[in-house]
C-alpha positions in Angstrom: -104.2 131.3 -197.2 -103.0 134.5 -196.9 -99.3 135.5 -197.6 -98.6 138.2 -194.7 -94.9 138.3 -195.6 -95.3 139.7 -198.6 -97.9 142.4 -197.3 -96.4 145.9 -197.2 -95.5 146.7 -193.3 -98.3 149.3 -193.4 -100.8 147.8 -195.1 -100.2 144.2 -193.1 -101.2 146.6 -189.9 -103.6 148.5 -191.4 -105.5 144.8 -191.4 -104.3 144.2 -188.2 -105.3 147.4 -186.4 -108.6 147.4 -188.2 -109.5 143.7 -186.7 -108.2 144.0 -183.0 -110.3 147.7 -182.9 -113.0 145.9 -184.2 -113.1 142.4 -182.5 -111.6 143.1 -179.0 -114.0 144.3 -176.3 -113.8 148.0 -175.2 -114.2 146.1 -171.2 -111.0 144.2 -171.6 -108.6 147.0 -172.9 -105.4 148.0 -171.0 -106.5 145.7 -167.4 -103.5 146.4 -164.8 -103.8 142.3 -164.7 -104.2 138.8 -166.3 -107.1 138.0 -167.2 -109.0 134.2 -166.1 -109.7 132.1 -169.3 -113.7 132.5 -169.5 -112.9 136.1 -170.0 -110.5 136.2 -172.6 -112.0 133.4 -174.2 -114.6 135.0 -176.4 -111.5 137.1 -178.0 -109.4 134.5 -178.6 -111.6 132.4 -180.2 -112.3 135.3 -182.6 -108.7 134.9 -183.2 -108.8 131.0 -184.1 -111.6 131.9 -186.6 -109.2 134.2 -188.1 -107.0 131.8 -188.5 -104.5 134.1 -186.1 -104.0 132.4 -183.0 -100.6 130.6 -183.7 -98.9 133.8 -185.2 -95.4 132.7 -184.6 -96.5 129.2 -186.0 -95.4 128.1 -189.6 -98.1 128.0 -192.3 -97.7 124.3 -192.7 -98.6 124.0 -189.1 -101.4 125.9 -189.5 -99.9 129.0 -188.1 -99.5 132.7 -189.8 -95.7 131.9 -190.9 -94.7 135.7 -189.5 -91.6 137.4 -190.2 -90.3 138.8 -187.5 -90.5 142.7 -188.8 -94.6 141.5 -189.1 -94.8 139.6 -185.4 -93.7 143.0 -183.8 -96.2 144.5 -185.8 -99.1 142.3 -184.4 -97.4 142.6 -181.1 -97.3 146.3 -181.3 -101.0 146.9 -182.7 -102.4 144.4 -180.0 -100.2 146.3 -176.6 -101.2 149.6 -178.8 -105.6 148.5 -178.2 -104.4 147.4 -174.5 -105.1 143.8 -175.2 -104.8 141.2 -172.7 -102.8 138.5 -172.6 -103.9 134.7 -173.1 -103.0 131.6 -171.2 -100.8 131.2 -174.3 -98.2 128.5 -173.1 -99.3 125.9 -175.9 -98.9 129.1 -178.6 -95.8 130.5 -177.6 -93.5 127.5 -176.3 -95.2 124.2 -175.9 -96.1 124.3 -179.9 -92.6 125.3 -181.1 -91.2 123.2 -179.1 -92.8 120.1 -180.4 -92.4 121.4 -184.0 -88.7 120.5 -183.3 -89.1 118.0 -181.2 -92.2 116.2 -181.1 -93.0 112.8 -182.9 -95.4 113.1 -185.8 -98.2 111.6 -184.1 -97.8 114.4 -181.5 -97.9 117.1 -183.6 -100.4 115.9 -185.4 -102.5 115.1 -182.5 -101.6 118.1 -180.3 -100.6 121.1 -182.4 -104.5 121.3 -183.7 -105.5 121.2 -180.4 -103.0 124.5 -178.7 -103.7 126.2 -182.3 -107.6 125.7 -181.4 -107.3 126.2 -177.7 -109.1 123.0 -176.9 -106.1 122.9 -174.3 -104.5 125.2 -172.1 -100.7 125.1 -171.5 -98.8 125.7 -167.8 -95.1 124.8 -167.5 -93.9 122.5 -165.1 -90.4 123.7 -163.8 -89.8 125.2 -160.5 -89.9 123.3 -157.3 -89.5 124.8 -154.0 -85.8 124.0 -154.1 -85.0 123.9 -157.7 -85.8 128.1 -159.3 -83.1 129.0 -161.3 -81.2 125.8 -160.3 -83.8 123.8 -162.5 -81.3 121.2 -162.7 -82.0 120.5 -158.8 -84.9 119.4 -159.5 -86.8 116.7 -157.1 -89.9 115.4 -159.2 -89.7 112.0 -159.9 -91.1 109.8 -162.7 -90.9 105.6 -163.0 -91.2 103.8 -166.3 -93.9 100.8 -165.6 -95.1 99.4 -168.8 -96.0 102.0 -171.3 -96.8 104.7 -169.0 -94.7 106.9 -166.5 -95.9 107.4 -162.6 -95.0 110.8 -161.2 -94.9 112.1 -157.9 -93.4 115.3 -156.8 -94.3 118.9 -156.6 -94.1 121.7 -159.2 -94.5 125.5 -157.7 -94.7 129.2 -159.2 -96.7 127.7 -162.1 -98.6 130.0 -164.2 -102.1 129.5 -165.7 -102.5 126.3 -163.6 -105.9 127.1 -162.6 -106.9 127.4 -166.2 -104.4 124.6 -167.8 -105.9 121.7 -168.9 -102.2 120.3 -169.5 -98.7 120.8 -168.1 -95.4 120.0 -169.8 -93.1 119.0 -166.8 -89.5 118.2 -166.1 -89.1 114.8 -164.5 -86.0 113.1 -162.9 -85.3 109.5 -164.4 -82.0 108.6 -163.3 -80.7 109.7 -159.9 -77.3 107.7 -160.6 -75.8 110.1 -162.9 -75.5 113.6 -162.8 -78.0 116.4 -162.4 -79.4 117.2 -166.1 -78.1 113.5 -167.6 -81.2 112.2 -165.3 -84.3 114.1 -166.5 -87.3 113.7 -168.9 -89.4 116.0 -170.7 -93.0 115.0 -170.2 -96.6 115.9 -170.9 -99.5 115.2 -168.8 -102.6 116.0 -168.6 -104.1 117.6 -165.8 -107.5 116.1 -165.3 -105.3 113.0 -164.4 -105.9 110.8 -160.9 -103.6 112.2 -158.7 -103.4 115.9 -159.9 -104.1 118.7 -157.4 -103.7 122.6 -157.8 -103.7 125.3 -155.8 -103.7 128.7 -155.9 -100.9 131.0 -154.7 -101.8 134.7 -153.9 -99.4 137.1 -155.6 -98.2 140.5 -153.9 -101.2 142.6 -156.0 -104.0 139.9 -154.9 -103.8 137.8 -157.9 -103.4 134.3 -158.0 -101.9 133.8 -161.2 -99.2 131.7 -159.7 -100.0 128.0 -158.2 -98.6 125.0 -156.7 -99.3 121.9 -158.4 -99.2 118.1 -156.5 -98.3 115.3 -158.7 -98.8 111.8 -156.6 -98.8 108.5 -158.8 -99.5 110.5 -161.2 -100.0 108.1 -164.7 -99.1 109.8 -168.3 -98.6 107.5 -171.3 -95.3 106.7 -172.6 -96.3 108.6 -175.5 -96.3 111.9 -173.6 -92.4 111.7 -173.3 -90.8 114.6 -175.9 -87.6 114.1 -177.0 -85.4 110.5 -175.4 -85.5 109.3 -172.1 -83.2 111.2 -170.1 -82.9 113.6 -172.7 -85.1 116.4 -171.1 -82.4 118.8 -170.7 -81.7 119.1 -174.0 -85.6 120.1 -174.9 -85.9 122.4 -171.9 -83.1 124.2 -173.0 -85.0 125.0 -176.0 -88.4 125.9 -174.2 -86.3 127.8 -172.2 -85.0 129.6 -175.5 -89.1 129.9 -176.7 -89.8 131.2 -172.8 -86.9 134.0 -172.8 -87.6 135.1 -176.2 -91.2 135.7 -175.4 -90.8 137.0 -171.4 -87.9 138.9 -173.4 -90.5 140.5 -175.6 -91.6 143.8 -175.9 -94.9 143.6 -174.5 -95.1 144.0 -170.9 -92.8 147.3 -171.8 -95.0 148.5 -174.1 -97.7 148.2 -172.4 -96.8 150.1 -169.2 -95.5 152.5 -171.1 -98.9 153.0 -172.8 -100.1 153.2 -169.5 -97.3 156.4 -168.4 -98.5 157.7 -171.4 -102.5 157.8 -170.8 -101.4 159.2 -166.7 -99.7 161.7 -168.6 -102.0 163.1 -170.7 -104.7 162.8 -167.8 -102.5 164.8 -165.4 -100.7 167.0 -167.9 -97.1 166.4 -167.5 -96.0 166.8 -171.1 -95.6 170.2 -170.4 -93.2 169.4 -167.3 -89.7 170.0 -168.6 -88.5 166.9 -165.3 -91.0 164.5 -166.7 -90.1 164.7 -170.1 -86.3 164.2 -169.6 -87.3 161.3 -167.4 -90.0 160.1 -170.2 -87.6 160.9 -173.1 -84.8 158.6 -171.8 -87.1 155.6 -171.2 -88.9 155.5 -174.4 -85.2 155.3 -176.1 -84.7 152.6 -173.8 -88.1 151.0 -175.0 -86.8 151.3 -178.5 -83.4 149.8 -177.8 -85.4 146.9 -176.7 -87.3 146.4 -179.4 -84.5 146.5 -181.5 -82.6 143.8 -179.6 -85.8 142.1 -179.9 -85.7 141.9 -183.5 -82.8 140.7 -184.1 -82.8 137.6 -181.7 -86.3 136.8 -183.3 -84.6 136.9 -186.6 -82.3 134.2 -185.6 -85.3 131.9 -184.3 -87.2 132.5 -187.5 -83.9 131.5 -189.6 -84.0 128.3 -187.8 -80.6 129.7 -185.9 -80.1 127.8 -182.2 -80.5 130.7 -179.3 -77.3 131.4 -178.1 -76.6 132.3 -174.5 -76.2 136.1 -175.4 -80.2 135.7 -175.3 -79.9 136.4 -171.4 -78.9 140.1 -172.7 -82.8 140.9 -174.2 -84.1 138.9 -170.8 -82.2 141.1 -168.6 -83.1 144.2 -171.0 -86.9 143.8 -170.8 -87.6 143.3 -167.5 -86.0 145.8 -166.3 -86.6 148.5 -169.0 -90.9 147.2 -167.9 -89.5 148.0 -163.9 -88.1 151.2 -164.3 -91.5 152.7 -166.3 -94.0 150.9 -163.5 -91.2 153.0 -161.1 -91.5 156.0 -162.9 -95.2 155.5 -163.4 -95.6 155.6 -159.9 -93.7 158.7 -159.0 -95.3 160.3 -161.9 -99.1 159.3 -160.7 -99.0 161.2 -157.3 -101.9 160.5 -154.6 -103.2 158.3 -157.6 -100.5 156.0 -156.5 -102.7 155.0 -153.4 -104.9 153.3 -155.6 -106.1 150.2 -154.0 -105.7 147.4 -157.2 -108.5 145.5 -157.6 -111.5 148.4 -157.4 -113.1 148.4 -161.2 -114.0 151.8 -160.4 -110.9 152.8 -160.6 -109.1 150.2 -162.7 -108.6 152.9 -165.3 -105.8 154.8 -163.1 -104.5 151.8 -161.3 -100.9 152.2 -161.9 -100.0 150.5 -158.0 -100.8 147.0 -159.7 -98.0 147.3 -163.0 -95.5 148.1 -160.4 -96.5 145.6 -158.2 -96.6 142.6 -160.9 -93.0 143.9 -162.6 -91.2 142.6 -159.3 -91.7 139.1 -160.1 -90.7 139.7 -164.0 -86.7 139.6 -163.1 -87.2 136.4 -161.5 -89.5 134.3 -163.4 -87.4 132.0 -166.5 -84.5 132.4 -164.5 -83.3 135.4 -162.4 -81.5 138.4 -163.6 -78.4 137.4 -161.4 -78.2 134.0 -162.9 -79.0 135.5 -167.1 -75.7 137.9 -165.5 -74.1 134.8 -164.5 -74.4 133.2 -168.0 -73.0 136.4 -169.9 -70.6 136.2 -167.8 -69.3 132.8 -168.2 -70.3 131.4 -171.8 -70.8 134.8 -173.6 -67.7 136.9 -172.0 -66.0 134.0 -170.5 -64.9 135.7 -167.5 -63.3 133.3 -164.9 -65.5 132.0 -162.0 -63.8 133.1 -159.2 
């Protein structure tokens, strides 16, 4: 087993650069969307052989034990190729999640499995009238015997049409208040009762789905963490979600993209431009610093504070205002109907598209304001 930390930064991606370029297929690089499952399978799995599919894992889980200083690394080398993300749920919050609050039998049972990708990970959260008030929340679940029946209706889910499981939030006690009453809860979704459906995003995706849950049965097993407890364990996934949807990447990667428009249309030499440009790749690297130091906490073992709304708020809308620019900058290639392979290459319509829903999803930027407000600043409430 290899010890990355105590690689030298440049040689550590010197390995990494050298594997992505040759591993990751040329068809697959720098796609203005998600990818389905069966086709960013065969990469991934080239990533389990390697023994790097759980990079933010620890070693004794059988993940690479990363610094933080080396995760940006693999982060940066992989949005620097243009690859794609995974349906990576089980990786990036599901795993960690049980790492800290799992039983042993579930991590010994499950962990192999997300590290593996024998199962694919969706999140079970938002409801039509519980978003950002997650506390609101309607789905019910009943203890009978050793198992738990659901019913209820989970919406905005991501990956659902790939998942093979869903963690959920579940209410358990209607009598006392709002997130006293509500269970963490895993279930798979091959389960009697379990329908999904696909929602049609703004840029013709359907990345997003609706998922039905009626008498639904998942083993008492399944539960994470103590009944009526949930809160306290999706407040933690919630710390793994914000971290990651506070990441880097999705910048990084549109900005990769400005950068391959401007070279094709020659706007380096445009003095306008390259204030514009200038200004937001400073902004890109304020992010990444920011970045780097809340991952440092999380890989001390520190508990996320609620000053991690700050690199939320910073990265989605550092990604919005590059797609912006982007499309200013890409003229009548702006008309660009997403979706035509022909002209995937200089689709810049579908990044600006997609970046809407990014200050939204894992809790809007009015309500990550709300909580710098209140618990960081403590600025009264009226």
């Amino acid at each position: 087993m290899e010890n990355w930390n105590a690689m030298g930064d440049d040689a550590f991606r010197c390995v990494v650069r050298r594997f992505i370029e040759q591993n990751y297929p040329d068809e697959l690089r720098f796609l203005a969307h998600r990818p389905r499952w069966t086709v960013i399978k065969p990469w991934v799995m080239k990533l389990v052989e390697r023994g790097w599919s759980a990079p933010n894992w620890p070693v004794s889980y059988g993940g690479m034990g990363l610094s933080p200083s080396k995760l940006l690394i693999f982060m940066d080398e992989q949005e620097r190729w243009g690859v794609a993300r995974a349906p990576d749920h089980g990786i990036v919050q599901v795993g960690p999640m049980l790492i800290r609050f799992g039983t042993e039998e579930q991590r010994g049972t499950l962990l192999p499995q997300m590290r593996n990708f024998e199962t694919i990970w969706c999140q079970g959260y938002s409801e039509p009238n519980a978003g950002s008030d997650l506390a609101s929340l309607a789905t019910e679940a009943t203890l009978n015997g050793n198992s738990f029946i659901v019913n209820g209706r989970k919406l905005w889910t991501s990956f659902a049409l790939d998942a093979t499981h869903m963690y959920l939030l579940v209410r358990t006690d209607k009598k006392t208040k709002k997130q006293e009453g509500i269970t963490f809860l895993l279930v798979d979704l091959s389960s009697l009762g379990v329908t999904v459906r696909g929602i049609k995003n703004i840029a013709g995706g359907t990345e997003f789905c609706e998922v039905l849950l009626e008498n639904v049965s998942t083993p008492l097993s399944n539960m994470v963490g103590e009944m009526n407890g949930g809160w306290t364990v999706a407040k933690s996934v919630l710390g793994f979600e914000r971290i990651n949807s506070g990441s880097p990447r999705r910048a990084q990667f549109a900005f990769k993209r400005l950068e391959a428009l401007a070279h094709e249309r020659d706007l380096f030499s445009d003095t306008a431009f390259m204030e514009r440009y200038t200004r937001l790749r400073l902004d890109l690297e304020d992010l990444k610093a920011v970045y780097a130091y809340f991952a440092e906490q999380m890989k001390n073992g520190e508990a996320l504070g609620p000053d991690l709304s700050i690199l939320k708020i910073l990265s989605t809308e550092t990604n919005q205002r590059i797609t912006e620019f982007m499309l200013e900058a890409a003229g009548d290639l702006s008309l660009v109907v997403p979706g035509n392979a022909d002209y995937d290459r200089v689709d810049v319509l579908t990044p600006f598209l997609t970046a809407r829903s990014v200050t939204i999803g894992a809790g809007t930027t009015e309500i990550q304001r709300n909580i710098i407000a209140r618990q960081v600043l403590n600025l009264p409430t009226s």
